[in-house]
N, C-alpha and C positions, 0 to 999 in steps of 0.2 A: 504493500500500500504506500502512496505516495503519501509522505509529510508535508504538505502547505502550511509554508510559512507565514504566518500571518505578522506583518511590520506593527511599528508602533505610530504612536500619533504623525510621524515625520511624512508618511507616506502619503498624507493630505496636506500637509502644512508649511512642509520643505521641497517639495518636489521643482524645485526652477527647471529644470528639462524636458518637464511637461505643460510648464505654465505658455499661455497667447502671448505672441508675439503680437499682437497688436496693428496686423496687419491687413488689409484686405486682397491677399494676391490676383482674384482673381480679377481684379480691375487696374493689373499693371499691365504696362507696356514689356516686351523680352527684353526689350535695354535697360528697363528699370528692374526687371528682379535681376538681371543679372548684378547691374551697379549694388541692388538690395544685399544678395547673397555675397559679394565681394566685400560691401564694409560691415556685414556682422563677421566674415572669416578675419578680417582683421583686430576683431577683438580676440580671438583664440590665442595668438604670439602675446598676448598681456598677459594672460590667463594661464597661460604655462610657465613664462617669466618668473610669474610670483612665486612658483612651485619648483622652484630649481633648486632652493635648498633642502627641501625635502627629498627629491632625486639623487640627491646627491650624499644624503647618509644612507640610500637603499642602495646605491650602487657600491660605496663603500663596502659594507659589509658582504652583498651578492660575489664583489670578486673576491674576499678572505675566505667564502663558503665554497666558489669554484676552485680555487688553490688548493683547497681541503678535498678536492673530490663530489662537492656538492651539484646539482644541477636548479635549472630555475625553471619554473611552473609557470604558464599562465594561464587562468579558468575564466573563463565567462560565459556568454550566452548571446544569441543572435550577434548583432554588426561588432559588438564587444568584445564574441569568442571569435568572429572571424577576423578581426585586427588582430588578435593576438596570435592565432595561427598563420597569419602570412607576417609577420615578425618573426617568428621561431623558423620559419622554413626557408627565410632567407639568410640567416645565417650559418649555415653548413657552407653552403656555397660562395656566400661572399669573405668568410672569415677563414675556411678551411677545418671547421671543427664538426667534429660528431655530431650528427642527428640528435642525438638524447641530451645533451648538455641546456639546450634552451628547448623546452617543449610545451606548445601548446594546446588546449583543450577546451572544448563545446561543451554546450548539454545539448544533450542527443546525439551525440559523437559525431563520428565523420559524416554523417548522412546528413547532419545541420547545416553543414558548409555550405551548401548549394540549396538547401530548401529545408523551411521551418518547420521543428520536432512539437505536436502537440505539447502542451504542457511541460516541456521538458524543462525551463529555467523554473518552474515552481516547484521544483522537486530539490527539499534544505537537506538532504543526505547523500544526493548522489556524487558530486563533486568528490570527498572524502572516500567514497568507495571506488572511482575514480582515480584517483591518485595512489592508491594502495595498491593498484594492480602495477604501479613503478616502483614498489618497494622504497617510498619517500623515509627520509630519516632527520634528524635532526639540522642533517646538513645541507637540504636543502630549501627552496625559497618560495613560496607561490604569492602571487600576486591578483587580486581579482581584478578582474575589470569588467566596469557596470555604471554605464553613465549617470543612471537613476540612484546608483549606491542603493537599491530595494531589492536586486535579484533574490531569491531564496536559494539559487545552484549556487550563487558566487559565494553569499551571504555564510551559509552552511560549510562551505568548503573552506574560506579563510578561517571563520570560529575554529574548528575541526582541527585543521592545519597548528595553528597557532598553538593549542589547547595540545600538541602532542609535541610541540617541544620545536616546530618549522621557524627559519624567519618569515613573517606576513607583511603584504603591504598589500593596497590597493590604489587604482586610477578612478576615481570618481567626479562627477560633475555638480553634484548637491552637496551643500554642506550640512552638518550634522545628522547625516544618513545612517541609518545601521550598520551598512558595511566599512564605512570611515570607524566607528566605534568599537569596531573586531577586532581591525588591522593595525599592527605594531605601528608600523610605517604606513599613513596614509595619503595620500598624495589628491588633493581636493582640486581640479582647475573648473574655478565655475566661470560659466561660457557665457548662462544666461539665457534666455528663453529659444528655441529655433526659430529658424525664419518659418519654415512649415512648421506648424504648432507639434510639439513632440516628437519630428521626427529627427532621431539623436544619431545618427547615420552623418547628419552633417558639422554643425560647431563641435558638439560634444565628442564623434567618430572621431574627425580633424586633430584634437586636444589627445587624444587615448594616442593615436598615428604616432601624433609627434613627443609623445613623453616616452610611448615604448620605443623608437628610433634613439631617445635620449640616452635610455637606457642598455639596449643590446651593444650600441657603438660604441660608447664610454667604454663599456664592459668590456666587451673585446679586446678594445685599444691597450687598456691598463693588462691585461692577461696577455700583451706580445704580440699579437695577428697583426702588427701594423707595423713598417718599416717608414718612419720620417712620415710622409701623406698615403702610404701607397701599400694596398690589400692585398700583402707580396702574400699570403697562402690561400688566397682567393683558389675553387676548383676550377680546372680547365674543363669548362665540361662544351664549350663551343669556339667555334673560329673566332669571333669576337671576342671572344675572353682569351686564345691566345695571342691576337694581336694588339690586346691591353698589356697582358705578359712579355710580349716581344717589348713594348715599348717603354714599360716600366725598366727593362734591362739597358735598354741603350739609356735611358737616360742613368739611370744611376751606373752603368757600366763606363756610360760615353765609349760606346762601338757601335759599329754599322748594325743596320738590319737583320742581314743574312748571320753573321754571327750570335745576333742575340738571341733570333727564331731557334737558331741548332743548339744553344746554351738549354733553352728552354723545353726544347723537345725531347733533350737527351736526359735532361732530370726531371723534367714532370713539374716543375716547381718553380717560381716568380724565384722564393726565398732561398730554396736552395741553388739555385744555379746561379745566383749572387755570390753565395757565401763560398760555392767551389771556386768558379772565376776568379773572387778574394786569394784564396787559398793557393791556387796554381797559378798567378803572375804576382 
């Protein structure tokens, strides 16, 4: 049986992500919602701004927990849980690390990704039983994210997390939310009403985008994946990524072309075929 969470007074009272924007769209012109939609995203860059010190004790600790062995979790649900899964899936590739180190998760699993799971984010247990199928330990981090701060999957899964020893934090858009109240570390960027009334796919989405971006790059960066500007363990998984490879070598090499292509081809590797090249001249 599924456990519905039931919120407390905040969930009528606090909710800014679902409050009227005060608008009437449908008697705009296309060049005014666009101008419309262009100067509320410029309120988001303020809205993150003010939460960078808070990013910046979670990423703190995220990397002493990845140095330990740990990995880092992100839960959530609809547009939520899919910012957080295409965060996690782009870093294998662009940083050069395992699949499992940054991994993210829906409610309703992968079948949510593409099309919405009945009931599934009202379900305040599954999250936790979720995560246990990774064998999570002390070492590791999970993160909700839930523009509403109301979800019962995120909501459940940080308590849960937390309550067994994880570091917690969440990306939310309401202040004093439940899920802000779980989370050790909670990360609040309030946006402020949508321009489409509730639909949080766009300020709130935007604000989640660019604090997980905040977060995975930092992270990387300070854990060595990054040589001066340049994502020397990036995977070579297409011609354009090796002719980013080829050219990341000639410049830090300073050689031709044709030598950096064959440097690159023959170790597989931006960083390693630097660091041979170093070594053999």
């Amino acid at each position: 049986m599924i456990n519905v969470f039931v919120e407390s007074e905040y969930y009528f009272t606090m909710n800014i992500t679902e409050s009227s924007s005060d608008r009437n769209l449908e008697e705009m012109t296309i060049n005014e919602l666009l101008i419309g939609i262009n100067q509320e995203d410029q309120i988001v860059i303020t809205a993150v701004n003010k939460v960078i010190p808070k990013i910046e004790i979670l990423i703190k600790k995220v990397v002493d927990r990845l140095r330990d062995g740990g990995r880092l979790f992100y839960i959530g649900a609809g547009t939520s849980g899919r910012l957080g899964i295409l965060d996690a899936s782009e870093i294998p590739p662009t940083f050069g690390v395992p699949y499992d180190i940054v991994i993210g998760m829906i409610a309703g699993g992968d079948a949510a990704i593409r099309k919405a799971v009945e009931s599934a984010e009202d379900d305040y247990d599954q999250a936790w039983k979720d995560l246990q199928k990774y064998g999570v330990n002390d070492k590791d981090t999970v993160v909700g994210i839930a523009a509403s701060g109301r979800t019962p999957y995120v909501i459940g899964g940080v308590k849960d997390a937390r309550q067994n020893g994880l570091l917690t934090s969440c990306i939310t858009c309401n202040p004093d939310s439940s899920l802000e109240k779980e989370a050790e570390i909670p990360i609040v960027a309030v946006v402020g009403p949508e321009f489409v009334t509730g639909s949080t796919r766009m300020k709130s989405g935007t604000a989640q985008k660019l604090i997980l971006n905040m977060i995975t790059t930092t992270t990387m960066i300070k854990m060595g994946h990054i040589r001066g500007n340049k994502m020397v363990d990036m995977q070579l998984t297409n011609k354009k990524l090796i002719d980013r490879g080829t050219k990341m070598i000639m410049e830090e090499l300073n050689i031709n072309k044709r030598k950096a292509k064959k440097l690159l081809l023959k170790h597989g590797s931006v960083r390693i075929a630097i660091l041979s090249y170093d070594k053999d001249n």
